[in-house]
KETORKE-391025 format. One line per field, with one value per atom (N, C-alpha, C, CB): residue in one letter; x, y, z. Coordinates in steps of 0.2 Angstrom, whole numbers. Glycine has a CB too. Layout:
<lokols>
r = (a,...)
east = (X,...)
north = (Y,...)
up = (Z,...)
</lokols>
This chain:
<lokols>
r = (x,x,x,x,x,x,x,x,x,x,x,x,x,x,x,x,x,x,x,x,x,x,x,x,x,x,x,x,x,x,x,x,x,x,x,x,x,x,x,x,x,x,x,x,x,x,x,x,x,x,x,x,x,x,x,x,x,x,x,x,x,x,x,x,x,x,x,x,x,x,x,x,x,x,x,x,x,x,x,x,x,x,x,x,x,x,x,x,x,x,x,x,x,x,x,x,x,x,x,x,x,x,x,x,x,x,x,x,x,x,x,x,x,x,x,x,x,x,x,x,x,x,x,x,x,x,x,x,x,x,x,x,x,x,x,x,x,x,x,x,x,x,x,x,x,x,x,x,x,x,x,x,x,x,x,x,x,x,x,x,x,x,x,x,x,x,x,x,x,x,x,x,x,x,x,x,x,x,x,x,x,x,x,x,x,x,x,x,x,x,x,x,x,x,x,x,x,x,x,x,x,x,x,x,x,x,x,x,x,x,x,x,x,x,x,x,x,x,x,x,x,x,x,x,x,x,x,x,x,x,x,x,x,x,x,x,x,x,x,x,x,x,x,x,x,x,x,x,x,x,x,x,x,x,x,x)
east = (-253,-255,-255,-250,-260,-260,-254,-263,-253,-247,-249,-247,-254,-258,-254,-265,-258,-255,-249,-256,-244,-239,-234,-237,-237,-237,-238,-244,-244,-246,-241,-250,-240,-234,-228,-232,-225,-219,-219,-218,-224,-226,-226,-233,-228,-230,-220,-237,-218,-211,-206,-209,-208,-203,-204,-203,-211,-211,-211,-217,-211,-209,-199,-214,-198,-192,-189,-193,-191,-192,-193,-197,-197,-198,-194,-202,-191,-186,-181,-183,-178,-174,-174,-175,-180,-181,-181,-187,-183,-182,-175,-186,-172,-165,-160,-164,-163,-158,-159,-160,-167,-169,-167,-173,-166,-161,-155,-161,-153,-144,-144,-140,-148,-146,-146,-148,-153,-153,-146,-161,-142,-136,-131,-133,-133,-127,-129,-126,-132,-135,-131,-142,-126,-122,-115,-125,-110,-104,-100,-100,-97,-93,-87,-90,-85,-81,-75,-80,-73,-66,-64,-66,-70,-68,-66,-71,-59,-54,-57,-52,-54,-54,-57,-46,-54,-55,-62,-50,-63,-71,-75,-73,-75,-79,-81,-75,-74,-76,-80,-72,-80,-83,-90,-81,-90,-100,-102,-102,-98,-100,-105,-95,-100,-100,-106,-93,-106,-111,-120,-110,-120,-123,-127,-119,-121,-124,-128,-119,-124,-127,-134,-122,-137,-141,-145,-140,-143,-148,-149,-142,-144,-147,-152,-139,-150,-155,-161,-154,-163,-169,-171,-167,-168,-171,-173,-167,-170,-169,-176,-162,-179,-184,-189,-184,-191,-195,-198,-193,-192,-193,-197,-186,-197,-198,-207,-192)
north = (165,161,167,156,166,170,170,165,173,173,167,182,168,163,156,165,153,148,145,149,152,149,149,152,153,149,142,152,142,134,130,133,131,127,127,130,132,132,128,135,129,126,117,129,116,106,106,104,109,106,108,106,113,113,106,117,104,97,90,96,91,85,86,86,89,90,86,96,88,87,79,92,78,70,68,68,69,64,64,66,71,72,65,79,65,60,53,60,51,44,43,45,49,46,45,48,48,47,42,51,38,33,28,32,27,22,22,22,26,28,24,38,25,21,16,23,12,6,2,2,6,4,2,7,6,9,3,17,-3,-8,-13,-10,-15,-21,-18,-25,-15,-13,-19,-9,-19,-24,-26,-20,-32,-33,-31,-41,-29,-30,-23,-35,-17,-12,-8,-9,-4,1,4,6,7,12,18,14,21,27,28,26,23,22,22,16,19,17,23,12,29,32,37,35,39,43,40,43,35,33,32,21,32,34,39,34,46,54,54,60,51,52,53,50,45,43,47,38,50,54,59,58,62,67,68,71,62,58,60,51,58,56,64,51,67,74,79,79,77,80,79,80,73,70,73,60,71,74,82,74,86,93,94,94,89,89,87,88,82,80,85,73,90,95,101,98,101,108,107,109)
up = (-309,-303,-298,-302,-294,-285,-283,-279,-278,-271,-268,-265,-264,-263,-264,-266,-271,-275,-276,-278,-278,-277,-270,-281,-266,-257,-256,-253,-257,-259,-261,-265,-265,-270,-267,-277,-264,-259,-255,-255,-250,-244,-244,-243,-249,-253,-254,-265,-258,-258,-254,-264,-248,-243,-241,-236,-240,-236,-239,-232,-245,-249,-248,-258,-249,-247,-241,-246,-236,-229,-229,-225,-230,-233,-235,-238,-241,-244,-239,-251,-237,-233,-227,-230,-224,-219,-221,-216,-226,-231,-231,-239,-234,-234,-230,-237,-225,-215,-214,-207,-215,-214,-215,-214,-223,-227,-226,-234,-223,-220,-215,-217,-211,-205,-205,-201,-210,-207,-210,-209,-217,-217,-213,-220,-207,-202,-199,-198,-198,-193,-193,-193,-199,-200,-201,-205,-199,-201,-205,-195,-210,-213,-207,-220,-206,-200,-203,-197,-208,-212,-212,-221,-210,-210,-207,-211,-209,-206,-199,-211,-194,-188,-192,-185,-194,-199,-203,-204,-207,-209,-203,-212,-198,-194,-190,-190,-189,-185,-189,-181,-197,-201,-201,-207,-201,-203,-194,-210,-189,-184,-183,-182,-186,-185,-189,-187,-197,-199,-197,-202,-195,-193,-187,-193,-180,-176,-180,-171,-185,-186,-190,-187,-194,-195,-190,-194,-186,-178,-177,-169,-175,-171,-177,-168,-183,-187,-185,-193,-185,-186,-177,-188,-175,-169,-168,-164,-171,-173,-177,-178,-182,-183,-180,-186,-176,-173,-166,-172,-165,-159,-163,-154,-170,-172,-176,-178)
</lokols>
């Protein structure tokens, strides 16, 4: 195969990459939309932090 081609080929699964990556923030969060009432302080604050940081990625991508 070319340089070329396999450029190509990089290039498709950085962004398929990047996709799933996005798919799967996306299914995280809409988790994050109903918190279990019964759950601890402690969880709460973890899928909190998660969650931000969810967010700022995603933002991180959408400026790039």
């Amino acid at each position: 195969m070319s340089d070329l081609t396999l450029d190509n080929i990089e290039q498709e699964l950085r962004l398929l990459n990047v996709n799933l990556a996005e798919a799967n923030d996306i299914a995280m969060l809409s988790a994050f939309s109903a918190m279990p009432a019964d759950l601890d302080n402690e969880s709460r604050r973890a899928l909190r932090h998660l969650r931000d940081k969810m967010m700022q990625r995603a933002i991180t991508r959408a400026d790039s």
